[in-house]
N, CA and C atoms as an extended XYZ file, in Angstrom:
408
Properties=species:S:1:pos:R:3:atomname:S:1:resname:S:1:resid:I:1 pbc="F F F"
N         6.445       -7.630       41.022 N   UNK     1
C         5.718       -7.795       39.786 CA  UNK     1
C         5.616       -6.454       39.064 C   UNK     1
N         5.406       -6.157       37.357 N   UNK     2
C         5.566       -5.225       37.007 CA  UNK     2
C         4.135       -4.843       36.776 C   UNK     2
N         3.582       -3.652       37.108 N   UNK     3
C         2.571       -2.622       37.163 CA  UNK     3
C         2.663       -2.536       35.697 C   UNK     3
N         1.564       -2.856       34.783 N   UNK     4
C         1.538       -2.053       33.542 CA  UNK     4
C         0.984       -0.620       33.631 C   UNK     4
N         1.864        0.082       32.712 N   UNK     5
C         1.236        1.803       32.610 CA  UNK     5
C         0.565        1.857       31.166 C   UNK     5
N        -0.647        2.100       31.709 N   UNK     6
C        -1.405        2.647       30.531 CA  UNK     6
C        -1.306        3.875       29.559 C   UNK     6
N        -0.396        4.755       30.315 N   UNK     7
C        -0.355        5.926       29.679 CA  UNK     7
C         1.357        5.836       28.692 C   UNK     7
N         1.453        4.392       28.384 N   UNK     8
C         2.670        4.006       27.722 CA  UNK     8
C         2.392        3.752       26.423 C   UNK     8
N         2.834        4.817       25.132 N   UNK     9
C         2.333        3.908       23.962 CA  UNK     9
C         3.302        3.774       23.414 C   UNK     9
N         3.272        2.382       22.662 N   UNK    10
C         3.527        1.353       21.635 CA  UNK    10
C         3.815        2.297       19.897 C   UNK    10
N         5.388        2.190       19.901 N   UNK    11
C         5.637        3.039       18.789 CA  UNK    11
C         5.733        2.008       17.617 C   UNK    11
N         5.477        1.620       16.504 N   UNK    12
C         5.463        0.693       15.871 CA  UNK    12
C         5.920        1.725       14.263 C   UNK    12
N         7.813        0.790       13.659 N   UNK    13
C         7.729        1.662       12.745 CA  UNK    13
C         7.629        0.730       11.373 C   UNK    13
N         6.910        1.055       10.274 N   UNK    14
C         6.933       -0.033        9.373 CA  UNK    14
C         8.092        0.665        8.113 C   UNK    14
N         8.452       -0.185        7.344 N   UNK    15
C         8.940        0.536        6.511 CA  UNK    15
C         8.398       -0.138        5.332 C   UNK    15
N         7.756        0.644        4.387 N   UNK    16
C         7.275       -0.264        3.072 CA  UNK    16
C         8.239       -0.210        2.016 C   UNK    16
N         8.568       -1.551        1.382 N   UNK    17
C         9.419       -1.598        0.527 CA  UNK    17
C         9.336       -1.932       -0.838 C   UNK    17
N         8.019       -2.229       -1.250 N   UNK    18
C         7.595       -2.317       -2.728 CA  UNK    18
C         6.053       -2.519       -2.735 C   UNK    18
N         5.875       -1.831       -4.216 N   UNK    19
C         3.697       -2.395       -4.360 CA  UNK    19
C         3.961       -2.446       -5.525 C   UNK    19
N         3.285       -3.820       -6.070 N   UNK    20
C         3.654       -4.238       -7.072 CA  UNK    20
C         1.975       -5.156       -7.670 C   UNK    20
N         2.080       -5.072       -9.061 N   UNK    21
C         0.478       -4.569       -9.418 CA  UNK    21
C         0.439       -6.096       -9.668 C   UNK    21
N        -0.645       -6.897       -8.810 N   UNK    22
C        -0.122       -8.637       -9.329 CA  UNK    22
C        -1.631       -8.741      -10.424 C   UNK    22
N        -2.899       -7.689      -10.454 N   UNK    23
C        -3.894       -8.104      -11.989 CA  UNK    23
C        -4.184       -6.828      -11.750 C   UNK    23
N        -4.452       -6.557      -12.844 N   UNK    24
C        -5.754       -5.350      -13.333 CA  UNK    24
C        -6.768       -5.683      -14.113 C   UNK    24
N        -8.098       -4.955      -13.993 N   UNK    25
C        -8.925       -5.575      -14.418 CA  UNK    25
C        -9.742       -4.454      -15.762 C   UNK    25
N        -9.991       -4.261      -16.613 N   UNK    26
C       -10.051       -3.548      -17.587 CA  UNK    26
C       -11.311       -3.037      -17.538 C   UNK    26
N       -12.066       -4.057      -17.233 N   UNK    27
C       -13.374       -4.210      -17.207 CA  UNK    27
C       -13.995       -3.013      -16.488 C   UNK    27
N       -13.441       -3.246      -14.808 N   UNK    28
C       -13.349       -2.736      -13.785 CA  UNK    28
C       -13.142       -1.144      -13.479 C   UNK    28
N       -11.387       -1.616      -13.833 N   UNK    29
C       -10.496       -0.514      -13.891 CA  UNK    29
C        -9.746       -0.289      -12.629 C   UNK    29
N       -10.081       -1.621      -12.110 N   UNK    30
C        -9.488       -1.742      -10.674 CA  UNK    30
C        -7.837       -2.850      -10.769 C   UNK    30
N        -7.203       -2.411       -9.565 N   UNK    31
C        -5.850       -3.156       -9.700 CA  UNK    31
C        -5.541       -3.447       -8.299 C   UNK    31
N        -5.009       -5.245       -8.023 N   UNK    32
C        -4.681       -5.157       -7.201 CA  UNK    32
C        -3.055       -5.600       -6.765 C   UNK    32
N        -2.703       -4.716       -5.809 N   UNK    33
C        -1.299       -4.335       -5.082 CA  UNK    33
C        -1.192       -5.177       -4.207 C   UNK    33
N        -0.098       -5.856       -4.358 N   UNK    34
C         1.090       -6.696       -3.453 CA  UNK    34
C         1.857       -5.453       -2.686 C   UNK    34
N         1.832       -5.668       -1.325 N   UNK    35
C         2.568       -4.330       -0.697 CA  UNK    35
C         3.018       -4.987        0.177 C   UNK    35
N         4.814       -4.817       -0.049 N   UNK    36
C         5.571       -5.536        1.153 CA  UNK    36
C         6.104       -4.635        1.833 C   UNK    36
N         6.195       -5.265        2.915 N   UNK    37
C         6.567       -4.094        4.208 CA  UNK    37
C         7.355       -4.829        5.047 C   UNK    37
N         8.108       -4.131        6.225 N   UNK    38
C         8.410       -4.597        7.386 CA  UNK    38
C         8.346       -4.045        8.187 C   UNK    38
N         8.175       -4.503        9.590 N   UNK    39
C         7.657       -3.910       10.543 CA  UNK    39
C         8.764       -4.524       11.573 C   UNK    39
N         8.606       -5.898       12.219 N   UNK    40
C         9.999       -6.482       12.874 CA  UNK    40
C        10.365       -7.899       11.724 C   UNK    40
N         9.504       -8.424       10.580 N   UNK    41
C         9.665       -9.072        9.899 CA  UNK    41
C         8.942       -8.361        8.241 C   UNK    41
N         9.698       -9.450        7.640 N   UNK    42
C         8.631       -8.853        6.325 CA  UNK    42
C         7.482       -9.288        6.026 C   UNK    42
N         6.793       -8.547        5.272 N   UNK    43
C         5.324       -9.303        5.193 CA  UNK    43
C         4.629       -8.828        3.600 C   UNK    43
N         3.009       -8.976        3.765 N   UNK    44
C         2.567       -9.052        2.316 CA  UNK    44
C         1.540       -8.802        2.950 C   UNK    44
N         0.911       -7.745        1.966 N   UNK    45
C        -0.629       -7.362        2.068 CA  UNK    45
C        -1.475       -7.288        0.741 C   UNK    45
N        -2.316       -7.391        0.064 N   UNK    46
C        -2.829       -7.000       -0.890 CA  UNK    46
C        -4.360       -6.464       -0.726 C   UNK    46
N        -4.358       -5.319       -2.090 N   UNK    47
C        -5.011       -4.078       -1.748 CA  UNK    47
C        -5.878       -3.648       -2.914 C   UNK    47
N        -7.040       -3.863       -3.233 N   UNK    48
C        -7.977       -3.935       -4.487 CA  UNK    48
C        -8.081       -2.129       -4.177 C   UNK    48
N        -7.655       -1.769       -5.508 N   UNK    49
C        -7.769       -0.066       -5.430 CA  UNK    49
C        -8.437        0.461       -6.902 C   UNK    49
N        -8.564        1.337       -7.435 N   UNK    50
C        -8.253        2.394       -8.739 CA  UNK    50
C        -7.250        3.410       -8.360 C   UNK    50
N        -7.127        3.948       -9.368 N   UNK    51
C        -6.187        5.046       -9.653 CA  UNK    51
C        -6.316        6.378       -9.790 C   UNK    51
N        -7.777        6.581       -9.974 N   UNK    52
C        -8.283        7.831      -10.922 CA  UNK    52
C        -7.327        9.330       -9.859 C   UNK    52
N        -6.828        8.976       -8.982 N   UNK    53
C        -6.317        9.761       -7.728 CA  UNK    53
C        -5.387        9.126       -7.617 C   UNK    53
N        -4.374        9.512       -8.032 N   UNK    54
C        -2.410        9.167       -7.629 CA  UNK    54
C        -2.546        9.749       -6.083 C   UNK    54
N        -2.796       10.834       -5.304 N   UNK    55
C        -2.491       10.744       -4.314 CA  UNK    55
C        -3.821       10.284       -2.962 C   UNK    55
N        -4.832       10.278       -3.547 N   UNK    56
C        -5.930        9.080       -2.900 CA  UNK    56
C        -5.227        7.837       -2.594 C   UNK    56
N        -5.165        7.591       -3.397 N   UNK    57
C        -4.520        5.805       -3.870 CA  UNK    57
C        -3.384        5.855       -2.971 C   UNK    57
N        -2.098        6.844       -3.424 N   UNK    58
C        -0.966        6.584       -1.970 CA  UNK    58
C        -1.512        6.368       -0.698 C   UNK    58
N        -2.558        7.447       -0.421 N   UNK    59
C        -3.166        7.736        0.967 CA  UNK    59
C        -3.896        6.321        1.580 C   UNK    59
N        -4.095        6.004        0.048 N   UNK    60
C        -4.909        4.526        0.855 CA  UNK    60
C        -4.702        3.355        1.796 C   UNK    60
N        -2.966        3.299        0.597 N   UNK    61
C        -2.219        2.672        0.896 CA  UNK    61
C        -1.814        2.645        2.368 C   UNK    61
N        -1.356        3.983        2.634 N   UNK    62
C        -0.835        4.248        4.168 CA  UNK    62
C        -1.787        3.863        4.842 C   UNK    62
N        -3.149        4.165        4.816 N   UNK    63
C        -4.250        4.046        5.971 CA  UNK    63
C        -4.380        2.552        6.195 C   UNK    63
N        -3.972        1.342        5.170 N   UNK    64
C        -4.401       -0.004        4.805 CA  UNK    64
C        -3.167       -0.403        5.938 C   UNK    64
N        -1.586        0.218        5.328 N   UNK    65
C        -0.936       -0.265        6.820 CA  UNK    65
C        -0.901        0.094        8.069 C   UNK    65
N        -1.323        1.442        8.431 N   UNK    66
C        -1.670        1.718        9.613 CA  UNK    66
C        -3.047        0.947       10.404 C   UNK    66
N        -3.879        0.468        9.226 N   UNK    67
C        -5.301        0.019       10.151 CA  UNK    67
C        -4.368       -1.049       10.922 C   UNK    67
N        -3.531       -2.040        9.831 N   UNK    68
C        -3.357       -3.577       10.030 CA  UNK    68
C        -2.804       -3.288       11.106 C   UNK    68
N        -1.549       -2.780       11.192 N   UNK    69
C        -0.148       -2.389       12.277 CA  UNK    69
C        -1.164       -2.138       13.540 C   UNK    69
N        -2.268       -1.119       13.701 N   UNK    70
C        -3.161       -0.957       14.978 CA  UNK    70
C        -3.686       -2.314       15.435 C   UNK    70
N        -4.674       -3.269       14.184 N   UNK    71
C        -5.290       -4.090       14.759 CA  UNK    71
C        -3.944       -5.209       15.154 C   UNK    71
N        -2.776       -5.281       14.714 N   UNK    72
C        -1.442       -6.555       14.595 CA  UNK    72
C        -1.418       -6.168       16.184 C   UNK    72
N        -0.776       -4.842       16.607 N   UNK    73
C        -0.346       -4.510       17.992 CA  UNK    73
C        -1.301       -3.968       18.960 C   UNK    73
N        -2.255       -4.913       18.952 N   UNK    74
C        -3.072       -3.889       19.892 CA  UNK    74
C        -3.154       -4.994       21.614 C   UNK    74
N        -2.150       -5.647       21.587 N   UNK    75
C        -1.667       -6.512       22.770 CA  UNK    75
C        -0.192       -6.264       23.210 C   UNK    75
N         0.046       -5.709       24.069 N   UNK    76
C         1.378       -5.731       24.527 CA  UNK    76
C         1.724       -6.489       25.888 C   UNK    76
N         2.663       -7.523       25.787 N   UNK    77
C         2.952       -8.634       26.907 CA  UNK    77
C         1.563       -8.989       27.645 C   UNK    77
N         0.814       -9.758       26.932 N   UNK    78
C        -1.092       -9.981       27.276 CA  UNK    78
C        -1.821       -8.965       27.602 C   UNK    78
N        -1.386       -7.268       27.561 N   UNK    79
C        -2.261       -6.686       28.329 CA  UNK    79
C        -2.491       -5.934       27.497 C   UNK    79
N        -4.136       -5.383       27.301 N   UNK    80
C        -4.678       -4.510       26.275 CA  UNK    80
C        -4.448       -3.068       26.675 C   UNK    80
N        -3.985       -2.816       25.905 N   UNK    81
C        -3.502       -0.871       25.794 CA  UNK    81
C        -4.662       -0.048       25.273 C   UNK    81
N        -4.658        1.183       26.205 N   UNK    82
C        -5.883        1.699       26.176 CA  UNK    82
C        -6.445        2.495       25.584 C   UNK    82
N        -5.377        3.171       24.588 N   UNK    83
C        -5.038        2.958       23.151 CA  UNK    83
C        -4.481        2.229       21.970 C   UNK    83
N        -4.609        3.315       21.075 N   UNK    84
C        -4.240        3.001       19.833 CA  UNK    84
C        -2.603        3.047       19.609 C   UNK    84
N        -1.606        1.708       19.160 N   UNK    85
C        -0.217        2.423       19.130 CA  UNK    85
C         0.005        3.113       18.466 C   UNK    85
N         1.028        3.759       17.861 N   UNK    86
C         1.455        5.236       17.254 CA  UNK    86
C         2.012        4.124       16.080 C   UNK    86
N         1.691        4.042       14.821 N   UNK    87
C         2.191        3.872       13.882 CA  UNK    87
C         2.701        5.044       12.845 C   UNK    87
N         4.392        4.467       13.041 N   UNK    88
C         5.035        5.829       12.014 CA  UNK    88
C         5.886        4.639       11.009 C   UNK    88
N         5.637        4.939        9.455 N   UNK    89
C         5.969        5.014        8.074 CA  UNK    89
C         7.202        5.505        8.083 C   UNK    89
N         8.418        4.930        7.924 N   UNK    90
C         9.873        5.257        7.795 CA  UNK    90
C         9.536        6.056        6.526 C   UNK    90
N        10.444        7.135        6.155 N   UNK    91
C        10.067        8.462        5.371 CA  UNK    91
C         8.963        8.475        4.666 C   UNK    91
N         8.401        8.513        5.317 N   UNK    92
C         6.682        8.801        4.969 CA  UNK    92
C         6.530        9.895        3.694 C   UNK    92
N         7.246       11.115        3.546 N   UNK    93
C         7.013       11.977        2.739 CA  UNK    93
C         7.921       11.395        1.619 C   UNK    93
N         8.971       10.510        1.675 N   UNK    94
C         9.571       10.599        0.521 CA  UNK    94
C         9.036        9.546       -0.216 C   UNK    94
N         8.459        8.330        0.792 N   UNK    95
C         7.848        7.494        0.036 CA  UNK    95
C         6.559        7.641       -0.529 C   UNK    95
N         5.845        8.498        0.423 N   UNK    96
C         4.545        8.906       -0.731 CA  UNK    96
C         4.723        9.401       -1.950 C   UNK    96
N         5.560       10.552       -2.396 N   UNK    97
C         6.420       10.962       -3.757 CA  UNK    97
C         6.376        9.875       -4.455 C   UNK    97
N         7.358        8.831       -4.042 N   UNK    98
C         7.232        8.259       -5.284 CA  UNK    98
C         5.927        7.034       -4.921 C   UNK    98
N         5.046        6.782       -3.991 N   UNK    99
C         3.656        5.882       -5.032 CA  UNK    99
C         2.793        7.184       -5.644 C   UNK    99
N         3.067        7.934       -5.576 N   UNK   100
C         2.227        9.029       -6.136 CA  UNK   100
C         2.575        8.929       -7.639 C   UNK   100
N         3.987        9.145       -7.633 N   UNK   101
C         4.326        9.027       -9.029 CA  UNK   101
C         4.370        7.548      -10.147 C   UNK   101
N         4.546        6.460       -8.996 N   UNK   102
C         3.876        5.327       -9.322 CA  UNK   102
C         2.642        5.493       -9.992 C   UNK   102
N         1.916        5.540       -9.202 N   UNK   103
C         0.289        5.762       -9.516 CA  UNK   103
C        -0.167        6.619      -10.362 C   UNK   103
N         0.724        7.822      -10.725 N   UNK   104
C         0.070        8.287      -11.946 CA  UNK   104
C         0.809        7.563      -13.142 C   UNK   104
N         1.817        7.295      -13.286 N   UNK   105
C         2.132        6.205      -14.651 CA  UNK   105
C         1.196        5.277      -14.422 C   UNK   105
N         0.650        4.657      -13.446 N   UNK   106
C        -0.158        3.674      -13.664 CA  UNK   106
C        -1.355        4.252      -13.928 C   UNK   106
N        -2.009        5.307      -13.703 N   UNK   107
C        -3.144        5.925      -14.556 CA  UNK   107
C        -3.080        6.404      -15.925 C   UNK   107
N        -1.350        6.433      -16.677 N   UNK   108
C        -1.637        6.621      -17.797 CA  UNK   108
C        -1.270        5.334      -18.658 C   UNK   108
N        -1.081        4.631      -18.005 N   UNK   109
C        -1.039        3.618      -18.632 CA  UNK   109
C        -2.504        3.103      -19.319 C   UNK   109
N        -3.140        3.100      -18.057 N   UNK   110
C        -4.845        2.502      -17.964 CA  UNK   110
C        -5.435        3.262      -19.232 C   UNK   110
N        -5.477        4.622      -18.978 N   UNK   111
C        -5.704        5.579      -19.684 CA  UNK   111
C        -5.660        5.150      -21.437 C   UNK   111
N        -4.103        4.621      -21.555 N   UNK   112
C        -4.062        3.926      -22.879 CA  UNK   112
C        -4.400        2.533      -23.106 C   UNK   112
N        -5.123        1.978      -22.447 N   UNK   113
C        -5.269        0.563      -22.560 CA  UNK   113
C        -6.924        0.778      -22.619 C   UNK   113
N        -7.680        2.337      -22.285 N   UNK   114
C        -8.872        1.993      -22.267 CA  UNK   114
C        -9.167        2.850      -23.607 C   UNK   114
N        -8.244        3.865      -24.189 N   UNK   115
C        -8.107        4.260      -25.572 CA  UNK   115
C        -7.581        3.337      -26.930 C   UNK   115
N        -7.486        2.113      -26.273 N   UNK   116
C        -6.626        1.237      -27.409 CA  UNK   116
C        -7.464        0.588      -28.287 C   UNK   116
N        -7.478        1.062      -29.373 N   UNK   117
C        -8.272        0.684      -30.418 CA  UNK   117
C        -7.658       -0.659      -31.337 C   UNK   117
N        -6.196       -0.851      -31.127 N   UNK   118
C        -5.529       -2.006      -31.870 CA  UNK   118
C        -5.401       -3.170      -31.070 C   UNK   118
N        -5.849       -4.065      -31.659 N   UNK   119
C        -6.175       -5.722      -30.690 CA  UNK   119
C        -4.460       -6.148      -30.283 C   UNK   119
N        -3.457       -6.445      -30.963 N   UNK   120
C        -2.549       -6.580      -31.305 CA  UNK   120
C        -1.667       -5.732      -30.157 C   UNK   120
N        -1.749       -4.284      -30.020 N   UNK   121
C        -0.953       -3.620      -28.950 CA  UNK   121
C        -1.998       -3.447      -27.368 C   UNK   121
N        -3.148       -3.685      -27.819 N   UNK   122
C        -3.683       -4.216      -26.549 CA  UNK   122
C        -3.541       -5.277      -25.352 C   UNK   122
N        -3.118       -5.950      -25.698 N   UNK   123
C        -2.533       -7.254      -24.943 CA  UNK   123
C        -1.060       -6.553      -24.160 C   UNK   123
N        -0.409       -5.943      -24.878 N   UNK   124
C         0.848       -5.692      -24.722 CA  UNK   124
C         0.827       -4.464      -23.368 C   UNK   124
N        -0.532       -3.678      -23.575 N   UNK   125
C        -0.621       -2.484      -22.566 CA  UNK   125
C        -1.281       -3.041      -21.328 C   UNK   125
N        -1.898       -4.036      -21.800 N   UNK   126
C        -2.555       -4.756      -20.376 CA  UNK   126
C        -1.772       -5.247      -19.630 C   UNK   126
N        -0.419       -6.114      -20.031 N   UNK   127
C         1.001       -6.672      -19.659 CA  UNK   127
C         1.761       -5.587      -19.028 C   UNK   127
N         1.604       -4.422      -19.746 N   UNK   128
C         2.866       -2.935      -18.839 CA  UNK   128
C         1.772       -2.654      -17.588 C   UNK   128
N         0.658       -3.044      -17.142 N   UNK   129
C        -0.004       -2.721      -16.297 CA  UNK   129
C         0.533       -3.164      -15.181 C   UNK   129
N        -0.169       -4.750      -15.575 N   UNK   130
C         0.551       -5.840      -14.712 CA  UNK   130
C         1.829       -6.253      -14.334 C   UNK   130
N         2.501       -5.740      -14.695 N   UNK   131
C         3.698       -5.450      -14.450 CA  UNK   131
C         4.565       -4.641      -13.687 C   UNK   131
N         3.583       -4.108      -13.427 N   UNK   132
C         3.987       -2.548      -12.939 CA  UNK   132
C         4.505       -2.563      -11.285 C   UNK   132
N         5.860       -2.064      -10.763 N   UNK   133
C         6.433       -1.848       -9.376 CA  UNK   133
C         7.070       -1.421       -8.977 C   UNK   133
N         6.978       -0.811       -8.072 N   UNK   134
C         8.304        0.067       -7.774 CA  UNK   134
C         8.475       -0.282       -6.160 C   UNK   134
N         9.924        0.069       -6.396 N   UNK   135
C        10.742        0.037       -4.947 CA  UNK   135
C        10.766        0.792       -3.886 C   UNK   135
N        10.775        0.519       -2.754 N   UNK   136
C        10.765        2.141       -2.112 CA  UNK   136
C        11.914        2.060       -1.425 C   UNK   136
């Protein structure tokens, strides 16, 4: 029979592949993110944030898939590990770059949608909000 070793951890790598803004709220000033990922399948998370911090907001992001990925794997073949697994972000630095840079177009967007004094191009800036995604 096999002896589990506790001092074995569980490398888990995700790779995120798009966040994509499905409402924003004006009112608020809050937006929430569709964030697909894969890990051994693909999946979907969504993530009620602001912006006022392009690299807060990336950071958030990461911590939102690392919580899930800890609480998803925290069973290996029925037996509880006595830690936490090691969750690593396939290029972690290059993909933060760009939600960073995501996230600040999406703060200037906001930015002009909460300066918009014309009814008419208002609708239209609320739409480039919601709209808003990028690939990773």
């Amino acid at each position: 029979m096999y002896q589990y070793d506790a001092d074995v951890v569980k490398l888990i790598s995700v790779k995120l592949l798009r966040v994509r803004v499905t409402s924003y709220s004006a009112q608020t000033n809050q937006i929430v993110l569709e964030i697909s990922f894969e890990d051994s399948a693909e999946k979907q998370i969504y993530q009620t944030v602001t912006v006022d911090n392009p690299e807060e907001t990336a950071q958030l992001v990461f911590d939102e898939l690392i919580k899930l990925e800890e609480n998803i794997n925290t069973d290996f073949n029925g037996a509880q590990f006595s830690g936490k697994p090691r969750v690593i972000i396939q290029e972690q630095d290059i993909v933060k770059d760009s939600l960073v840079q995501f996230f600040d177009t999406l703060k200037r967007r906001i930015e002009r949608v909460q300066h918009s004094k014309d009814a008419d191009g208002y609708l239209d800036l609320v739409r480039a909000v919601n709209g808003s995604e990028v690939e990773l």
